[in-house]
C-alpha positions as CSV (number, residue, x, y, z in Angstrom):
1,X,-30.5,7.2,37.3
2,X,-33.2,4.6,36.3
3,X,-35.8,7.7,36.3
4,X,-33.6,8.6,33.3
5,X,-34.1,5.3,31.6
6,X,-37.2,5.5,29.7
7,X,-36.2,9.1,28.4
8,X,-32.9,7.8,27.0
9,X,-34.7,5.1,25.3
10,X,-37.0,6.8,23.7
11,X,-34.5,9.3,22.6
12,X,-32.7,6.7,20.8
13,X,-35.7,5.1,19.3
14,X,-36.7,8.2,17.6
15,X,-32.9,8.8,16.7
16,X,-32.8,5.3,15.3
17,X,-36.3,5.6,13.1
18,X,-35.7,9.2,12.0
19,X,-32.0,7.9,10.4
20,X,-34.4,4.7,8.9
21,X,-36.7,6.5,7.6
22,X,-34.7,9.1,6.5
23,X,-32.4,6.2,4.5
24,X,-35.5,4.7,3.4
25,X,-36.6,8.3,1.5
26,X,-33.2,8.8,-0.1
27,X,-33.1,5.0,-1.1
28,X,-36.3,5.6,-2.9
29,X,-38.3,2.9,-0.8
30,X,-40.6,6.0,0.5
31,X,-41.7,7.9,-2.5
32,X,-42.4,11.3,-3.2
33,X,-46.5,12.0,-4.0
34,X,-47.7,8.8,-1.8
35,X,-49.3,9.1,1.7
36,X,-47.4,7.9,4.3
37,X,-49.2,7.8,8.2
38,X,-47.3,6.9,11.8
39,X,-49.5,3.8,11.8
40,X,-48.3,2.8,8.1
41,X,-44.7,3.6,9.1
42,X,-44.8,2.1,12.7
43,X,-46.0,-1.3,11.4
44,X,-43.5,-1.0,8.3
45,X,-40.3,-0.1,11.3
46,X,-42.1,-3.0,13.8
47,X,-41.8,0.3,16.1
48,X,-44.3,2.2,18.7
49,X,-45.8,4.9,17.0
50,X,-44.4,7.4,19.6
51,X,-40.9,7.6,18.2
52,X,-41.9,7.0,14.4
53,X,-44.1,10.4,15.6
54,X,-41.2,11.9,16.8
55,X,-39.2,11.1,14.0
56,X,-41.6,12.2,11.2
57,X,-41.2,15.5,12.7
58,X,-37.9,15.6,12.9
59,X,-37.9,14.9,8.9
60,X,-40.4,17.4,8.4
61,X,-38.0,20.2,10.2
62,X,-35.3,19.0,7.9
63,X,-37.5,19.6,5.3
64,X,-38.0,15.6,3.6
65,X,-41.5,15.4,4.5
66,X,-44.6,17.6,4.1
67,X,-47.9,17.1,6.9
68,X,-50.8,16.5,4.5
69,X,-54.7,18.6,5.3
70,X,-56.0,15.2,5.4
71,X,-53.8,13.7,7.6
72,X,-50.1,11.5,7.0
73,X,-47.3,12.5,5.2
74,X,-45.5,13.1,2.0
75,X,-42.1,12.7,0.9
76,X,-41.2,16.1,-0.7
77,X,-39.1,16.8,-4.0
78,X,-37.1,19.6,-4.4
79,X,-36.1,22.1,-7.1
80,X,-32.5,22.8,-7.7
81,X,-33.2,26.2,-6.7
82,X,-33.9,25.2,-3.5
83,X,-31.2,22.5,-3.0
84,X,-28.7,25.6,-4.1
85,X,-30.2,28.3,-1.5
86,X,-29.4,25.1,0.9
87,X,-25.6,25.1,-0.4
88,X,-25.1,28.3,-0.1
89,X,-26.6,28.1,3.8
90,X,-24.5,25.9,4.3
91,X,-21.6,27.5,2.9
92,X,-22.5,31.1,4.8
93,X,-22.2,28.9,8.2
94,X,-19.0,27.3,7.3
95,X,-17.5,30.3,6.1
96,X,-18.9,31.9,9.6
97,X,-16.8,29.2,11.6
98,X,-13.7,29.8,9.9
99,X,-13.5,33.3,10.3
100,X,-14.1,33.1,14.2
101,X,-11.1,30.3,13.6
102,X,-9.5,32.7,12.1
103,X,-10.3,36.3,13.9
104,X,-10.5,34.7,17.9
105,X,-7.6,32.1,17.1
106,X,-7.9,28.7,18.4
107,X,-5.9,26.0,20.1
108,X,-3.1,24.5,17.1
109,X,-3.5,20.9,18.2
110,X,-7.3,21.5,16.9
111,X,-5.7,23.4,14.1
112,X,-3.3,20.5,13.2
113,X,-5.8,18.1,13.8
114,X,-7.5,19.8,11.1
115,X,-4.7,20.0,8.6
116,X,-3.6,16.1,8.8
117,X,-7.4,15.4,7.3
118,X,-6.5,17.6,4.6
119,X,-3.2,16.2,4.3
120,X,-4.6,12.7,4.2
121,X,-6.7,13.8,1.6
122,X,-4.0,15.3,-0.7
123,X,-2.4,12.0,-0.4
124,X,-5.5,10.6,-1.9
125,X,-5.7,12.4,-4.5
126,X,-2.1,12.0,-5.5
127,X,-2.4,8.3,-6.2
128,X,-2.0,7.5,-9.9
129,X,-4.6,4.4,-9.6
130,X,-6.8,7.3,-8.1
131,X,-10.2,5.6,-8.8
132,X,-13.8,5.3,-8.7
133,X,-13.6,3.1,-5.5
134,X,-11.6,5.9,-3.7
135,X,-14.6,8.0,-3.4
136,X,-15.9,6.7,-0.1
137,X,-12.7,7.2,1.6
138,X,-12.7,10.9,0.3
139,X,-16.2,11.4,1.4
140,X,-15.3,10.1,4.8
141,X,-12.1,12.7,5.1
142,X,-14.2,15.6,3.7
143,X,-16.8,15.1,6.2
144,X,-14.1,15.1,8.9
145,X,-12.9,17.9,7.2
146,X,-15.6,19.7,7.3
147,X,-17.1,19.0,10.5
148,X,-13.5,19.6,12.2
149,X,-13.4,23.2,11.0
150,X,-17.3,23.3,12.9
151,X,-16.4,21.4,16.2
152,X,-13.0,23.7,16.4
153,X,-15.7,26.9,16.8
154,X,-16.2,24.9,20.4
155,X,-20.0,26.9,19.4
156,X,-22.5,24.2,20.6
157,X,-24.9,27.0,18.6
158,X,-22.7,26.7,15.3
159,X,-22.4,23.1,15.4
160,X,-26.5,22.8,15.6
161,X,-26.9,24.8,13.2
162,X,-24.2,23.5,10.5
163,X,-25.8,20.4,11.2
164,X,-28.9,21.4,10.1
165,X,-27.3,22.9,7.3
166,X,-25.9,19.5,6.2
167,X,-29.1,17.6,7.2
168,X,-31.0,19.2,4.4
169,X,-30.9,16.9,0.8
170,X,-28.0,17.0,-1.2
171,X,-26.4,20.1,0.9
172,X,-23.4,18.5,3.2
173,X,-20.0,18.5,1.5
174,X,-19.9,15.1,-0.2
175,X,-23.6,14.8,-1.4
176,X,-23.1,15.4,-5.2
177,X,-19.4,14.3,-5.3
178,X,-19.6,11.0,-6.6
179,X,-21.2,11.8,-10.0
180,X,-19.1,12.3,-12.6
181,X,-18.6,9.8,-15.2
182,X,-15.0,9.3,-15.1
183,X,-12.3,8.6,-12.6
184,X,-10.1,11.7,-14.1
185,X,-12.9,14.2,-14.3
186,X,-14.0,13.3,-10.6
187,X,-10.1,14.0,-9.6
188,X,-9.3,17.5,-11.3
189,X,-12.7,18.5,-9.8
190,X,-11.7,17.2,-6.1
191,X,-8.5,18.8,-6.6
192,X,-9.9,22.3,-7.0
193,X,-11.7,21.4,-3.6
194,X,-8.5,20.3,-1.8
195,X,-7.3,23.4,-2.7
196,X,-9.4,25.4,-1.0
197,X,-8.7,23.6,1.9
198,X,-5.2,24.1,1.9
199,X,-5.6,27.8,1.6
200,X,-8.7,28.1,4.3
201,X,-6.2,26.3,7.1
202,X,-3.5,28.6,5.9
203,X,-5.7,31.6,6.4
204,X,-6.6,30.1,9.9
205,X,-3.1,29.9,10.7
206,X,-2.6,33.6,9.6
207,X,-5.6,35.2,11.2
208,X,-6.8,36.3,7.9
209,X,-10.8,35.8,8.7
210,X,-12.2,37.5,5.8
211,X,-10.5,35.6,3.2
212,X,-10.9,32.3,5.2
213,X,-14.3,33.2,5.0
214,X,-14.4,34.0,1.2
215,X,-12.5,30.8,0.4
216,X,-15.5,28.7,2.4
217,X,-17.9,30.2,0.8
218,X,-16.6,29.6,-2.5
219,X,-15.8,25.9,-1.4
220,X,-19.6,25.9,-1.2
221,X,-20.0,26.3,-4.7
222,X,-18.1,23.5,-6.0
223,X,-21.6,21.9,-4.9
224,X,-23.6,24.0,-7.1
225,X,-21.4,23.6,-9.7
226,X,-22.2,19.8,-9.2
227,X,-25.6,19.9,-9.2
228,X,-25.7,22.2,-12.6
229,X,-23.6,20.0,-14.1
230,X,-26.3,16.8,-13.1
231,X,-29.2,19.0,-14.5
232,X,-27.3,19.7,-17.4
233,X,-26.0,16.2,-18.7
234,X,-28.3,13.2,-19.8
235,X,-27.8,10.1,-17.4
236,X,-25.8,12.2,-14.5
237,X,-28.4,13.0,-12.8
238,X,-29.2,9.5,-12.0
239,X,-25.8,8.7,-10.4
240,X,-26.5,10.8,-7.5
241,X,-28.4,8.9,-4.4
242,X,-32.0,10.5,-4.3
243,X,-32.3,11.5,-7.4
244,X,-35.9,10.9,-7.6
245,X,-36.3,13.8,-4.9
246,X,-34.9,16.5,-7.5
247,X,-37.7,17.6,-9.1
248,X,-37.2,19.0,-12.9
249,X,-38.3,23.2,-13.1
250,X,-40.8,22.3,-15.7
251,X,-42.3,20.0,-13.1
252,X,-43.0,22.4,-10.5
253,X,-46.2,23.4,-12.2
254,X,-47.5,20.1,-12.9
């Protein structure tokens, strides 16, 4: 047991820097177009350099960071081309675990399980003070919502992959949800979301894969249809945590 020690700490070292620097980046402490080396990071994180190594590939995998020729790092920006393709990944996995749900069947406690989160959602949204400040508890259900549907696949391969899915910037289900300017336009658009939910449990429930799948996928785009809308509208953009990491089209040539 002790032999397993050291590996068990240094797995959680490199855990622990990877989610600090990876907090640090979306914060906007680490920014985009400055060199960064395991050294400089080490001595920020008062950390070895063997886990900050560790980590800073990890972040390059998930795509935040880019090696440099010269040596070090650099925080990456993305277009909103790229951020979509990462949507609709995500959204082709999800939709991928809800048909198997759906076509293989699985257990109903998991099921039900499943359905309570959206239930507690819908009783979110039905409040009439439905505010601003209700977002986090949202985000929180629709995360479990989300990763319930992934875990209920019992697919140790699917639930790697859909968290790589959601690991990438501004792709997991509740990245772009908090930025609309208004408490009623943020409900009517969750709404549409709950929705889909309802429907993708009930197609669960009634073996119909392909349109559980279809509905997922769709869910996806609510995203997408987030993000335009950011790109779109002067000052929305700026609501959304790591916004300095979208990078404009017209920029992409500079």
């Amino acid at each position: 047991m002790n032999s397993r020690e050291p590996l068990r700490t240094g797995t959680t070292q490199t855990v622990r820097a990877a989610m600090t620097l990876r907090d640090m980046i979306i914060g906007g402490r680490l920014e985009p177009d400055q060199r960064y080396t395991e050294t400089q990071l080490a001595e920020m994180l008062s950390m070895s350099r063997t886990p900050i190594r560790a980590a800073l590939q990890r972040l390059t995998d998930e795509g935040l960071l880019s090696p440099i020729t010269a040596g070090g790092y650099m925080v990456r920006q993305f277009l909103p081309s790229e951020i979509s393709e990462a949507i609709e990944l995500r959204g082709m996995i999800e939709g991928f675990c809800v048909r198997l749900l759906a076509e293989r069947g699985t257990a109903a406690d998991a099921i039900d399980r499943i359905a309570g989160i959206s239930d507690r959602i819908a009783a979110l949204l039905a409040k009439e003070d439905f505010a601003r400040t209700d977002l986090p508890i949202y985000e929180r259900l629709n995360a479990e919502f989300h990763q319930g549907l992934v875990n209920a696949t019992e697919s140790s391969l699917l639930i790697q992959e859909a968290a790589r899915a959601n690991g990438r910037p501004f792709a997991s289900a509740s990245a772009l949800v908090g930025m609309y300017e208004s408490d009623r336009a943020a409900r009517q658009h969750l709404l549409i979301g709950q929705d889909h939910h309802r429907i993708v449990v009930e197609a669960i429930r009634q073996r119909q894969g392909a349109r559980a799948e279809a509905i997922m996928r769709e869910h996806a785009r609510l995203s997408q249809h987030n993000l335009s809308r950011a790109m779109a509208t002067s000052g929305t953009l700026d609501q959304i945590r790591g916004a300095a990491l979208i990078r404009q089209p017209d920029e992409a040539t500079g």
